[in-house]
C-alpha positions as CSV (number, residue, x, y, z in Angstrom):
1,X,11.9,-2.2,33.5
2,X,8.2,-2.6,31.7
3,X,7.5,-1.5,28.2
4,X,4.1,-1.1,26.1
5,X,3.4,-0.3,22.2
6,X,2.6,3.3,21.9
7,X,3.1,3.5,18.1
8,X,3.2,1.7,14.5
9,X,3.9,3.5,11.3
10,X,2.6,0.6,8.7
11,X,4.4,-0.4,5.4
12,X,2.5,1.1,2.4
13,X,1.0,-1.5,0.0
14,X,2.9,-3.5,-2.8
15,X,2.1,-2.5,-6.0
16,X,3.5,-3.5,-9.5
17,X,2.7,-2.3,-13.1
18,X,0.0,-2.8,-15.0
19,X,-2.0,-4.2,-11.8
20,X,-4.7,-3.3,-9.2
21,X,-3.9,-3.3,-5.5
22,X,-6.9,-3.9,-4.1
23,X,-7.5,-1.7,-0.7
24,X,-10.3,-2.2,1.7
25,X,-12.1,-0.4,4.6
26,X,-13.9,-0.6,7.9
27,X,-15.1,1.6,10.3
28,X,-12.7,4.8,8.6
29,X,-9.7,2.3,8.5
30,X,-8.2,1.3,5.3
31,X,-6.7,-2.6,4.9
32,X,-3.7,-3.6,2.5
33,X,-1.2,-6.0,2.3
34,X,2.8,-5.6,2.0
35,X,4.8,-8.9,2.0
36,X,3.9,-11.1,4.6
37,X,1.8,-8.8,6.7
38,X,-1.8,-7.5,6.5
39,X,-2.0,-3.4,7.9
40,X,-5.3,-1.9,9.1
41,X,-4.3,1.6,9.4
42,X,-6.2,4.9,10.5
43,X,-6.1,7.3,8.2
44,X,-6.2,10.3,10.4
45,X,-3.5,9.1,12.8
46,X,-0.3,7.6,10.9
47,X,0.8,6.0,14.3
48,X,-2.6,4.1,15.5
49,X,-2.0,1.1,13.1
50,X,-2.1,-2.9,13.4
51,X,-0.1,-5.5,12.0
52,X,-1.1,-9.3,11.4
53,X,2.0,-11.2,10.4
54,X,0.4,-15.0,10.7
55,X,0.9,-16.2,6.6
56,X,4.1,-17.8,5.3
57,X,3.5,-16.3,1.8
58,X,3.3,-13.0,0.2
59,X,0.1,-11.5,0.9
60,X,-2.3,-10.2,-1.5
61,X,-5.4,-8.7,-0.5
62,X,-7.5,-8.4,3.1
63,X,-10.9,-7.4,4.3
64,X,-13.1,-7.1,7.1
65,X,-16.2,-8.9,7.6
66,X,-19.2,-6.5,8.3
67,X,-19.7,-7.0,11.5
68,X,-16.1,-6.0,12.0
69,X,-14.5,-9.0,14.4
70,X,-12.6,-10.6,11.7
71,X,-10.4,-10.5,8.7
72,X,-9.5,-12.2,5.8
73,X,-6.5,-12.6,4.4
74,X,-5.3,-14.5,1.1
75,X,-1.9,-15.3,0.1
76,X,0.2,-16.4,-3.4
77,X,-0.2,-20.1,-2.0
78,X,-3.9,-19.9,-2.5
79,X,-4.3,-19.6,1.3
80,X,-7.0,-17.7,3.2
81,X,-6.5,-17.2,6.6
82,X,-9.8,-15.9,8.8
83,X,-8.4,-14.1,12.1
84,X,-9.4,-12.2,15.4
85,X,-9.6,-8.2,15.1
86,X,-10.3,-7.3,18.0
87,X,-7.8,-7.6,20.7
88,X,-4.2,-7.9,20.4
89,X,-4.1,-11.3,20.0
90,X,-5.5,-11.7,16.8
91,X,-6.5,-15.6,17.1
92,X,-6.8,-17.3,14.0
93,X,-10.0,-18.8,13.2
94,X,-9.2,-20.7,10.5
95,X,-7.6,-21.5,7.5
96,X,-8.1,-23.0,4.0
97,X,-7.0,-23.8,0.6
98,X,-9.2,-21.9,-1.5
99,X,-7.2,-22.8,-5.1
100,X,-5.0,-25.2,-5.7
101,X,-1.8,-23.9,-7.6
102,X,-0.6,-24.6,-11.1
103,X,2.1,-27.5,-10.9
104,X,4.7,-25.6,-8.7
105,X,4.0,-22.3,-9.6
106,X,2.6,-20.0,-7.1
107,X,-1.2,-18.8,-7.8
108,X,-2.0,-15.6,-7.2
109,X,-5.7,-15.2,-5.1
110,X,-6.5,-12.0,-6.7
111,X,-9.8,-10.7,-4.1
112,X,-12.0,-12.0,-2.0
113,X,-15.2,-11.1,-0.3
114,X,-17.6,-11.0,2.9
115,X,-21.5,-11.5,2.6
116,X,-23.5,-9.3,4.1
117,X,-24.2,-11.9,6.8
118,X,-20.4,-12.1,7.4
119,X,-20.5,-15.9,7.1
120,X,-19.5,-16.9,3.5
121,X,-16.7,-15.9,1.7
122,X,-15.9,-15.8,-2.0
123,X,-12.1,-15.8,-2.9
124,X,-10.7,-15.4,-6.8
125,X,-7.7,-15.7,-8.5
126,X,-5.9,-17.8,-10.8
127,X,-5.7,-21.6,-10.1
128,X,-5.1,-25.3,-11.8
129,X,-8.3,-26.3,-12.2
130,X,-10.8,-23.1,-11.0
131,X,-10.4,-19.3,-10.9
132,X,-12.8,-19.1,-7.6
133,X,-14.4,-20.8,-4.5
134,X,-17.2,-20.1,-2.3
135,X,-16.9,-21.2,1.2
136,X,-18.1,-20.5,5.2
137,X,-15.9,-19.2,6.9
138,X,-16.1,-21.0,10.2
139,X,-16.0,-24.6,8.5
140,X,-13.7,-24.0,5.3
141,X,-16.9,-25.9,3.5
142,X,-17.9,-25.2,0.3
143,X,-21.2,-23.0,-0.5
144,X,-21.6,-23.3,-4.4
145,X,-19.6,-22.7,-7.3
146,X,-17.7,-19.8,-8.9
147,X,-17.8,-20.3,-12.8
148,X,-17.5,-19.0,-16.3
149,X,-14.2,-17.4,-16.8
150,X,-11.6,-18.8,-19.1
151,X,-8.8,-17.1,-17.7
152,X,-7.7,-15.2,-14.4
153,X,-10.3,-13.6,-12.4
154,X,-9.5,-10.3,-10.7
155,X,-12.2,-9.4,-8.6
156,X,-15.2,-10.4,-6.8
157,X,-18.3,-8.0,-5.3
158,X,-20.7,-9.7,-3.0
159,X,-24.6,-7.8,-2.9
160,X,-24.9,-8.0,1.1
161,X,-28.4,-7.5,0.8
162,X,-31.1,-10.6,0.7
163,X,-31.2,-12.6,-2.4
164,X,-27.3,-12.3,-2.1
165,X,-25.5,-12.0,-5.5
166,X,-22.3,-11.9,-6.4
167,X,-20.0,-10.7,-9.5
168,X,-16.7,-11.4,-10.8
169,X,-14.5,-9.7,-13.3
170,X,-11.7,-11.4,-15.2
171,X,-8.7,-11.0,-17.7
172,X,-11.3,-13.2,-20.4
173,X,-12.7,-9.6,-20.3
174,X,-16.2,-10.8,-18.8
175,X,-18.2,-10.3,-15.9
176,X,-20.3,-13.2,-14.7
177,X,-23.1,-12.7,-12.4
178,X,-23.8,-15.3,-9.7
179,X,-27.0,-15.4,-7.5
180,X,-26.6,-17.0,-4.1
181,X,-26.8,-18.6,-1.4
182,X,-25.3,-21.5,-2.5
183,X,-23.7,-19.3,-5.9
184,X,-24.6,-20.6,-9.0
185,X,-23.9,-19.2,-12.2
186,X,-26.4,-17.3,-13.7
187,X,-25.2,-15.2,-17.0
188,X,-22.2,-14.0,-18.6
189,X,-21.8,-9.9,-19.2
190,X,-19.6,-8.9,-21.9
191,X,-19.4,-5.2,-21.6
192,X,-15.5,-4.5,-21.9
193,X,-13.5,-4.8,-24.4
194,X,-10.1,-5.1,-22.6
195,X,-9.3,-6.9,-18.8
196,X,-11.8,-6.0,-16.6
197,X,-9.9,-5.3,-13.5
198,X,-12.6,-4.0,-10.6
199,X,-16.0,-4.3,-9.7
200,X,-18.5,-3.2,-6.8
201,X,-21.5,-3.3,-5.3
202,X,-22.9,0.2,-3.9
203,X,-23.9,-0.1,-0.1
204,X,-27.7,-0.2,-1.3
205,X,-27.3,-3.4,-3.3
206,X,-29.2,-1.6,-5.8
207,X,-26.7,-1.4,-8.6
208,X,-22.8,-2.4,-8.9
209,X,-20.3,-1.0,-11.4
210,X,-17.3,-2.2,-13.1
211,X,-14.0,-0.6,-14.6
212,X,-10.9,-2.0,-17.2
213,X,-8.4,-1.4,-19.3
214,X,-10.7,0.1,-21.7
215,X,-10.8,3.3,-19.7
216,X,-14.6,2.3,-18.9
217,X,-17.0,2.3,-16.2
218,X,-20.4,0.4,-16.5
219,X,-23.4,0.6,-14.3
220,X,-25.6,-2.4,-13.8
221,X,-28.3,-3.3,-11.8
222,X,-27.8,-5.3,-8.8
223,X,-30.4,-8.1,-8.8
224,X,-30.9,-8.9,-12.2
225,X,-27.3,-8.3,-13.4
226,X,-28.7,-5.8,-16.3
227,X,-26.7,-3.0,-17.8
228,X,-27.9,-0.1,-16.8
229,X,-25.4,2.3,-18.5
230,X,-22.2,3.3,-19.4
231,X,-19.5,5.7,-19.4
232,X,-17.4,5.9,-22.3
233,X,-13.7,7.0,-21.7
234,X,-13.8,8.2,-18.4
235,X,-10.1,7.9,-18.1
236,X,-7.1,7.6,-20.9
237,X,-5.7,5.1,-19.2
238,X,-6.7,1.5,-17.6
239,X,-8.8,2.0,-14.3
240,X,-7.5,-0.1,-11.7
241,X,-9.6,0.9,-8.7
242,X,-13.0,1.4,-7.8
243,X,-15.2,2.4,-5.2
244,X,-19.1,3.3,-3.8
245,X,-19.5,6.4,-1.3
246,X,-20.8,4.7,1.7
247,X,-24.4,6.3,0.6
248,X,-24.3,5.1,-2.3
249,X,-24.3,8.4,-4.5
250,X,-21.2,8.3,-5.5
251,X,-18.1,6.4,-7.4
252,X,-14.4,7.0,-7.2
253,X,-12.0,5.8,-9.8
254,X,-8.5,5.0,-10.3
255,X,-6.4,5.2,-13.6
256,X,-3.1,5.0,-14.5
257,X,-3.3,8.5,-16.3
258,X,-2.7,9.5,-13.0
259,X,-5.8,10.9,-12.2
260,X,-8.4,9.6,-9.6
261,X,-12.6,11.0,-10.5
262,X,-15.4,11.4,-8.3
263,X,-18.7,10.7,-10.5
264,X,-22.1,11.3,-9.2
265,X,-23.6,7.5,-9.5
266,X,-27.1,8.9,-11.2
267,X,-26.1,11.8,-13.7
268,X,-22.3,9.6,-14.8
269,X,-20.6,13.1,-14.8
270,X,-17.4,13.9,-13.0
271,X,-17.8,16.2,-9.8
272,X,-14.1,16.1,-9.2
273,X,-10.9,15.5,-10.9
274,X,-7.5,15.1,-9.2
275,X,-4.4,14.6,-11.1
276,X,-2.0,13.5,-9.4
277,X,1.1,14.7,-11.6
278,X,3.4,13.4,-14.5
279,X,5.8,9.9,-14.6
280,X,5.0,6.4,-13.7
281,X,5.1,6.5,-10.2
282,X,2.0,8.3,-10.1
283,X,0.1,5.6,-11.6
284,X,-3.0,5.1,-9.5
285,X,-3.4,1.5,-8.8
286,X,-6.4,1.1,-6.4
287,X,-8.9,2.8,-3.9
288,X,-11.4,2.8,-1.4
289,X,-14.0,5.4,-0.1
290,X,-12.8,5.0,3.9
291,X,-15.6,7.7,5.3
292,X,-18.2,9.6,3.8
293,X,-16.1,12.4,2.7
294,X,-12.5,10.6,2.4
295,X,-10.9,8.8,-0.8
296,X,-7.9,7.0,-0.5
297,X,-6.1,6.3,-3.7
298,X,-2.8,4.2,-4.2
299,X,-0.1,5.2,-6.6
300,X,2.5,3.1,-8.3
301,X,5.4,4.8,-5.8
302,X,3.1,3.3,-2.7
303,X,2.2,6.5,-2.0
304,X,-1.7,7.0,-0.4
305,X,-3.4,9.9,-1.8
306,X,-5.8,10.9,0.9
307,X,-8.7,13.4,-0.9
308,X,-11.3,15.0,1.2
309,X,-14.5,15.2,-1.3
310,X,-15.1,18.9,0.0
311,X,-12.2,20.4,-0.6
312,X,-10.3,21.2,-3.9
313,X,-8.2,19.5,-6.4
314,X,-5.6,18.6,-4.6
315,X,-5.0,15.9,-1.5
316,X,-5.3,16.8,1.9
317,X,-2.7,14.3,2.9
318,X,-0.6,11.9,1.5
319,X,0.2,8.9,3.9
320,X,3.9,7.8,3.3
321,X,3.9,4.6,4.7
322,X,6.5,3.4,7.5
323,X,7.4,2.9,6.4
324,X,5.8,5.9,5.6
325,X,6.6,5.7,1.9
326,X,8.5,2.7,1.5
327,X,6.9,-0.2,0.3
328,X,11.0,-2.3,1.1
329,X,12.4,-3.2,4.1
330,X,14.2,-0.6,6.6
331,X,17.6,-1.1,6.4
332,X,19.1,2.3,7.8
333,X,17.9,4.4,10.5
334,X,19.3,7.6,12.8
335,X,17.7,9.7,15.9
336,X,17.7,13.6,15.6
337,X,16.5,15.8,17.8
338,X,13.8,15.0,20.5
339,X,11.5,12.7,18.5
340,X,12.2,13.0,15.4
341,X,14.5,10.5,13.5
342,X,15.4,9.3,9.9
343,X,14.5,6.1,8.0
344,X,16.5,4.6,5.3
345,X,14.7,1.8,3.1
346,X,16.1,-0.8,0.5
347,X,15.0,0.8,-2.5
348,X,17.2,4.2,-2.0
349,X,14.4,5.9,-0.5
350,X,15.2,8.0,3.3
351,X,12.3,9.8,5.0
352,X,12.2,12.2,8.0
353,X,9.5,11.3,10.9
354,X,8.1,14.2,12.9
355,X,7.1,14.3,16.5
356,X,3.0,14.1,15.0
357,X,4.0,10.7,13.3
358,X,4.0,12.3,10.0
359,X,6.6,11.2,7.7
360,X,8.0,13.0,4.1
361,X,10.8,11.8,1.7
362,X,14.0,13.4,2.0
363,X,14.2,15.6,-1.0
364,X,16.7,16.2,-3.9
365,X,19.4,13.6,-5.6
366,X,19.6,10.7,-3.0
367,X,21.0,7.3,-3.2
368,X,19.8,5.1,-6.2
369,X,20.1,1.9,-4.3
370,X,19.7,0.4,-0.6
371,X,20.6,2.4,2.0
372,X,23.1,0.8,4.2
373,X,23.8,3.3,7.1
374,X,22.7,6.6,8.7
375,X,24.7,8.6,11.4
376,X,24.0,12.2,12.8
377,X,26.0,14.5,14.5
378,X,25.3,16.4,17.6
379,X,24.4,19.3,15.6
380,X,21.7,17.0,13.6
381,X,23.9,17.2,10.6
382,X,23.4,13.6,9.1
383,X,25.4,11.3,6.7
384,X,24.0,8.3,4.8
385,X,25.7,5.5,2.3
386,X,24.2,3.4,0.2
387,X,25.1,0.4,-2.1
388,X,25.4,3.1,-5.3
389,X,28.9,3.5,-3.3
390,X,28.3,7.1,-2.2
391,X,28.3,9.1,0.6
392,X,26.1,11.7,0.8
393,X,25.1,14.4,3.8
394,X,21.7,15.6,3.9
395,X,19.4,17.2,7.0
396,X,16.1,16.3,8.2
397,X,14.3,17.3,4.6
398,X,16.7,17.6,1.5
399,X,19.8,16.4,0.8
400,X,22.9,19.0,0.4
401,X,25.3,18.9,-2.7
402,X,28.0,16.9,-1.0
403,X,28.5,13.6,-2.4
404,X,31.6,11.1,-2.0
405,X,32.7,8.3,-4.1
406,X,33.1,5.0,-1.5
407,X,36.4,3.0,-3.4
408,X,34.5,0.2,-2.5
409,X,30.8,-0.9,-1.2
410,X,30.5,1.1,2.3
411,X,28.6,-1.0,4.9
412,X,28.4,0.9,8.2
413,X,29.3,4.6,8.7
414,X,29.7,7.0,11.8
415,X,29.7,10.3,12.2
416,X,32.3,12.2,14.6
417,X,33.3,15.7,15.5
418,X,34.1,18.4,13.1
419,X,32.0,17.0,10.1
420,X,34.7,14.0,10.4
421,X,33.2,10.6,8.8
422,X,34.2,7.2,9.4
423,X,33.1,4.7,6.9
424,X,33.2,0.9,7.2
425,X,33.9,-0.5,3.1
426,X,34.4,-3.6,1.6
427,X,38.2,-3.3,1.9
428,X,39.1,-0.5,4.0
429,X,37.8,1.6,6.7
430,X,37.6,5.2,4.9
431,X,37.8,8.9,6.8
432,X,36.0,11.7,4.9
433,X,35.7,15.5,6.5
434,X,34.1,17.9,4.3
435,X,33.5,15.7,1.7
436,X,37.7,15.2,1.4
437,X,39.2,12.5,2.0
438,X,41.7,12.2,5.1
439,X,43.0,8.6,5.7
440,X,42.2,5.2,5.3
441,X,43.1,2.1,6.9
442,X,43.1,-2.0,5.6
443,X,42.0,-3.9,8.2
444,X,43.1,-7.8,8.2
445,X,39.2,-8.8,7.6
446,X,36.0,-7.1,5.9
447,X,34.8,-4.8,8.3
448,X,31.0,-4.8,8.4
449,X,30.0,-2.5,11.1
450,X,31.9,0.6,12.8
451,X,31.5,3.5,15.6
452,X,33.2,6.5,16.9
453,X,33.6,8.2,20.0
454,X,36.1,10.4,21.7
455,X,38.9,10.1,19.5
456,X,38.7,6.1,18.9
457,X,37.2,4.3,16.4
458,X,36.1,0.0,16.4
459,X,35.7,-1.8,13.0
460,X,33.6,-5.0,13.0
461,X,36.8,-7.1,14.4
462,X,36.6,-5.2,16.8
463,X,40.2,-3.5,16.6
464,X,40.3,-0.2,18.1
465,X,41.9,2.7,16.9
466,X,43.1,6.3,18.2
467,X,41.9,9.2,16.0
468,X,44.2,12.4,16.1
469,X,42.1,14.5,13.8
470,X,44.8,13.5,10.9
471,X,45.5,9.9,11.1
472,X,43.8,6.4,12.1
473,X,46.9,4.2,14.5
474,X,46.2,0.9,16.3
475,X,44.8,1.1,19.6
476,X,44.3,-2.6,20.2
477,X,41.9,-5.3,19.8
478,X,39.4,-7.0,22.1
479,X,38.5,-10.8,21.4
480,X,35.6,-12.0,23.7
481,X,32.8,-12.3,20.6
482,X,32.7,-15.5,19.7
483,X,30.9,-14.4,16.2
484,X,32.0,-12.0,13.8
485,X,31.3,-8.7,15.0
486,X,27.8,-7.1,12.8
487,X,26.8,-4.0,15.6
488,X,28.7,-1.7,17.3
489,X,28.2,1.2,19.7
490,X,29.8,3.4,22.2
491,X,28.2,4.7,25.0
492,X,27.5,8.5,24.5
493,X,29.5,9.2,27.6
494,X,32.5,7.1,25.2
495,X,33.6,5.0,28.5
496,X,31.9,1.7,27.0
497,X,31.7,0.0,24.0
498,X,29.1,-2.6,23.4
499,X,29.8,-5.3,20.6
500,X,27.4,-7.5,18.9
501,X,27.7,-10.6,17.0
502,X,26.6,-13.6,14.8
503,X,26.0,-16.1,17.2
504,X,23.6,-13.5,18.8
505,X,25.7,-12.3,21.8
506,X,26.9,-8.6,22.9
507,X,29.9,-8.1,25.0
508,X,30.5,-4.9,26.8
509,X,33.9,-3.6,26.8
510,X,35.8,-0.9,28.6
511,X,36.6,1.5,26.5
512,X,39.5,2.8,28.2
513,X,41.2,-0.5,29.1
514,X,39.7,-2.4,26.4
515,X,38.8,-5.0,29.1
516,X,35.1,-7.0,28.8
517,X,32.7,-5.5,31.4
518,X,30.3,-8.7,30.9
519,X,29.6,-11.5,28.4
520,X,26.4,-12.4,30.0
521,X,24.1,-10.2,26.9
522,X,23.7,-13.7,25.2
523,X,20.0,-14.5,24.7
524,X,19.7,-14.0,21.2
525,X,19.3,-16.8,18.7
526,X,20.3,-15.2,15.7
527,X,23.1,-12.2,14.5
528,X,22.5,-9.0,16.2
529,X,21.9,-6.4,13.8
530,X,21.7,-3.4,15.6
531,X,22.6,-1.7,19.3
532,X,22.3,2.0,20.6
533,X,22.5,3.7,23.8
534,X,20.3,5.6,26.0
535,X,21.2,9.1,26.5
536,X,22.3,8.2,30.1
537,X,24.9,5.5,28.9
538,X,23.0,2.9,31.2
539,X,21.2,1.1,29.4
540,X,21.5,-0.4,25.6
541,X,19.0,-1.8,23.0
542,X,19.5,-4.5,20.7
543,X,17.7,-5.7,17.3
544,X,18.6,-9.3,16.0
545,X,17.7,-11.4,13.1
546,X,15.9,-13.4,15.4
547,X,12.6,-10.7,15.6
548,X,13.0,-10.1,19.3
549,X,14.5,-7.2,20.5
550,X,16.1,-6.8,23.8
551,X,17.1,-4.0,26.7
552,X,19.9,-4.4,28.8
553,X,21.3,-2.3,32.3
554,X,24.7,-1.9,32.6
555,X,23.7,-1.5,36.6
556,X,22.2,-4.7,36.7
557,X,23.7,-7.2,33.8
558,X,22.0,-10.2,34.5
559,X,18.9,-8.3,33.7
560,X,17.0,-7.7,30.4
561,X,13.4,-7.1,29.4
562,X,13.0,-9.2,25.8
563,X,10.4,-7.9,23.9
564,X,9.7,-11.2,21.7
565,X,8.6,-10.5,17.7
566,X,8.8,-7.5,17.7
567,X,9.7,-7.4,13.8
568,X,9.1,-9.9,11.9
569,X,11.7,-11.0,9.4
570,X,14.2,-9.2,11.4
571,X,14.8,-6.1,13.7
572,X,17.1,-4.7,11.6
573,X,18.1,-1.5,13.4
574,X,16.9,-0.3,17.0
575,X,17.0,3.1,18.3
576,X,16.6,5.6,21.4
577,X,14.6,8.8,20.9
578,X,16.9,11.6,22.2
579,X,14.3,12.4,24.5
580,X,14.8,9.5,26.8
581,X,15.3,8.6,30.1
582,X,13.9,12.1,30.8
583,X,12.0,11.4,34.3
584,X,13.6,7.4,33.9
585,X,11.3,6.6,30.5
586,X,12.8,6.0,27.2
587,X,10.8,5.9,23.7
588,X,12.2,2.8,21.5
589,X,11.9,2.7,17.8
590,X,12.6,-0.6,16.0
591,X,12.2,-1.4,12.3
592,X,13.4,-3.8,10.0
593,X,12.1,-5.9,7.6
594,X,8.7,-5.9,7.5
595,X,8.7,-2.5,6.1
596,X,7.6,-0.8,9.8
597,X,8.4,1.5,12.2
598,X,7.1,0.4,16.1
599,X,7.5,2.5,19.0
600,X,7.4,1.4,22.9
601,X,7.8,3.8,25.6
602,X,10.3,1.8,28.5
603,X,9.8,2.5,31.9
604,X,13.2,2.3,33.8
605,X,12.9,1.0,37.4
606,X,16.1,2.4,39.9
């Protein structure tokens, strides 16, 4: 067997209330942070995306140098890590302490920025005994001083154009202007009135702007640091984000009235006004001008609003991140038809992938908590629970009316025949048909995962039971895990069962005789989260706390192909398209809980 990447859906940026995101770009790619991971993403193609996964803190914000070969990346630890774009590999060139943290509290570092000679580096934040440092980025060694602010500094615009200048914007609601190289302070600007919260230089270096919670913008001129003009409330809200058309004519804001402007730079009036619609969530929280005719704007929800200049009022796209919209880990996930499949996420959220990559939320009343499990039918009808203790069915867009009260929290859930759902709880194993209860069972322990097949169902001990359409009766129990069951799954043709644990192992069982096939599926490290099936009932994948993920023959058990990190923090559920092993290939989807979707097609050899 051989495998190769053909797909990642990113996470969608973190956001929180009352703050900027900051969002960057290069060469029409956009670049955010999500939790650990830094995302440079294509805008026009959801599944050509790239993941960097190398800090051990939260990360905050990411850009590209100009000449494109590396990135950096700052984290809450005051860490900025310089790494390798191009390639796979994504070597790390170095590493440094930019701001030293306030006793043991974590800092946050806020921005940071390239020269235009892509060898220094401002980064800003909130530190113990400075709010920013100037450094190169191939020695880590200081080149000037960042100074002036009182309080927080929340971002930081390098002119890349020769005398290099720099300005930084701050919650002491200033803007101090720097000239450079080495940066030295040079004047304060008090302009705003409330937390300035962006600034930018245009791609000239002729003039940069700023925007804060005074729903202001202010133009200023980019050597000397004079104000140039102003715009008095351009929004009604705070503006969070701000960005230069890549000629230079043009700004794009970001407010939390929900709207996002296009201003023409030398007249200050609006050219166009999108509003994005009513309620929090559609706070806009940052943005960057990613091509000369494309705005990307963040919202509150995590959603990107992607606006072609051109067109009208309204987005041409909006980029649900993979996930595709969630900004939490994956935690659920089920195959439908050929390539398309369902995601559930730990905030509640489910979304439906299409064969273009394209993802959209699930529509109508869903779950108000994580999503714990999602089964399909044959027919593509599909079931989810979630920690709100419900059960609820739903297809690939909206969910239906049917809804079922769990008696306690429902961990696992599969779907049989005739609408018939089995559902793995706290303190019983439930069976619902047309949103009715039919039976339930205690088993002796918690069960914590479950699967059906042909008329017999296994709880997480692993205790088979015959399923007569009415009634749940003890089929027997198989005992070669040496860990508590967490993953199970029949084969589709229901003669095997495969049974994963905490110590990391799966055991394949006979179905029918309930006797172990092999224990020899033993090379994770950690508990195995997750296991399906490939159409043909020969092979099976598995996801595992430890990252990797691993494909195993039932043909050849001694066998695997491992492929190692493929999520970090955890592959929390692993899938088979239902296209594969069509003309021996397979598609693989993993996610987990870095907030991704990754695809590999698998070649099988015979």
């Amino acid at each position: 067997m051989s495998f190769k990447k053909s797909a990642l859906y990113p996470a969608n940026p973190t956001t929180a209330r009352g703050t900027a995101t900051r969002l960057s770009a290069s060469k029409e790619k956009i670049v955010y942070t999500n939790g650990k991971s830094v995302f440079i993403r294509d805008v026009s193609n959801p599944g050509l995306g790239i993941a960097y996964s190398g800090h051990v803190q939260n990360t905050t914000v990411a850009r590209i140098s100009p000449t494109g070969y590396y990135c950096a990346s700052a984290d809450v630890s005051g860490t900025v890590r310089i790494w390798d774009t191009v390639g796979e590999d994504q070597t790390l060139k170095g590493e440094y302490k930019a701001i030293s943290g306030r006793m043991r509290v974590f800092i946050l570092l806020n921005d940071l920025e390239w020269d235009g000679d892509s060898k220094r580096i401002i980064a800003v934040g909130d530190g113990k005994e400075k709010f920013g440092h100037a450094f190169m980025f191939d020695t880590g060694t200081s080149t000037g001083e960042i100074i002036g602010h009182s309080k927080a500094i929340n971002a930081v615009s390098i002119r890349h154009q020769r005398p290099f200048r720099a300005a930084t914007a701050a919650d002491d609601n200033l803007i101090v202007f720097h000239q450079g190289a080495p940066y030295k302070y040079v004047k304060t600007i008090s302009t705003h009135t409330k937390f300035v919260q962006d600034v930018r230089y245009s791609a000239t270096g002729d003039h940069f702007a700023s925007v804060g919670s005074d729903g202001k913008i202010f133009i200023y001129d980019g050597k000397e640091g004079e104000t140039l003009s102003e715009v008095a409330d351009a929004h009604k809200g705070s503006i969070f984000g701000l960005s230069w058309s890549p000629d230079s004519k043009s700004l794009s804001t970001s407010s939390a009235d929900t709207t996002v402007k296009i201003w023409d730079a030398e007249t200050k009036k609006t050219t166009m006004t999108y509003t994005l619609g009513p309620g929090v969530d559609h706070q806009q929280v940052g943005n960057v001008w990613s091509a000369p005719n494309t705005v990307v704007s963040l919202a509150l929800s995590g959603d990107l609003n992607v606006f072609d200049t051109r067109s009208g009022d309204k987005p041409t796209k909006i980029l649900y991140a993979g996930v595709f919209g969630s900004q939490k880990s994956v935690t659920a996930a089920a195959p439908l038809s050929s390539d398309t499949f369902l995601v559930g996420t730990a905030d509640g959220r489910i979304l439906a992938y299409e064969p273009s990559g394209d993802a959209s939320y699930v529509s109508g009343k869903g779950h108000s908590n994580l999503v714990s499990s999602l089964s399909a039918t044959a027919g593509d009808k599909v079931f989810s629970v979630g920690y709100d203790d419900r059960l609820l069915e739903l297809d690939a867009k909206d969910f239906t009316t049917q809804s079922f009260s769990t008696n306690s929290q429902p961990k696992s859930i599969a779907a049989g025949s005739e609408d018939t759902v089995f559902i793995a709880e706290t303190n019983s194993v439930e069976v619902v048909r047309s949103n009715q209860k039919v039976t339930e069972v205690k088993p002796k322990s918690t069960p914590t995962a479950i699967a059906a097949s042909d008329g017999l169902v296994a709880d997480a001990r692993v205790t088979l039971y015959k399923w007569d359409g009415k009634a749940l009766s003890e089929a027997g129990t198989l005992t070669n895990n040496k860990g508590a069951v967490s993953a199970l799954a029949f084969s589709p043709d229901g003669t095997k069962l495969a049974a994963g644990d905490s110590s990391g192992k799966i055991v394949l069982y006979d179905a029918k005789s309930l006797s172990m096939i092999t224990g020899r599926w033993s090379f994770h490290t950690a508990r195995v989260l997750s296991v399906h099936w490939t159409a043909d009932s020969q092979h099976l994948a598995s996801g595992s706390l430890d990252t990797h993920v691993y494909i195993w023959s039932v043909a050849q058990p001694t066998k695997n192909i491992a492929i190692k990190n493929a999520v970090p923090g955890g592959a929390t559920n692993v899938f088979w398209l239902r296209k594969s092993t069509v003309a021996g290939s397979g598609a693989l989807v993993a996610a987990g809980a870095d907030a991704c979707v990754r695809v590999w097609e698998v070649k099988f050899y015979t």
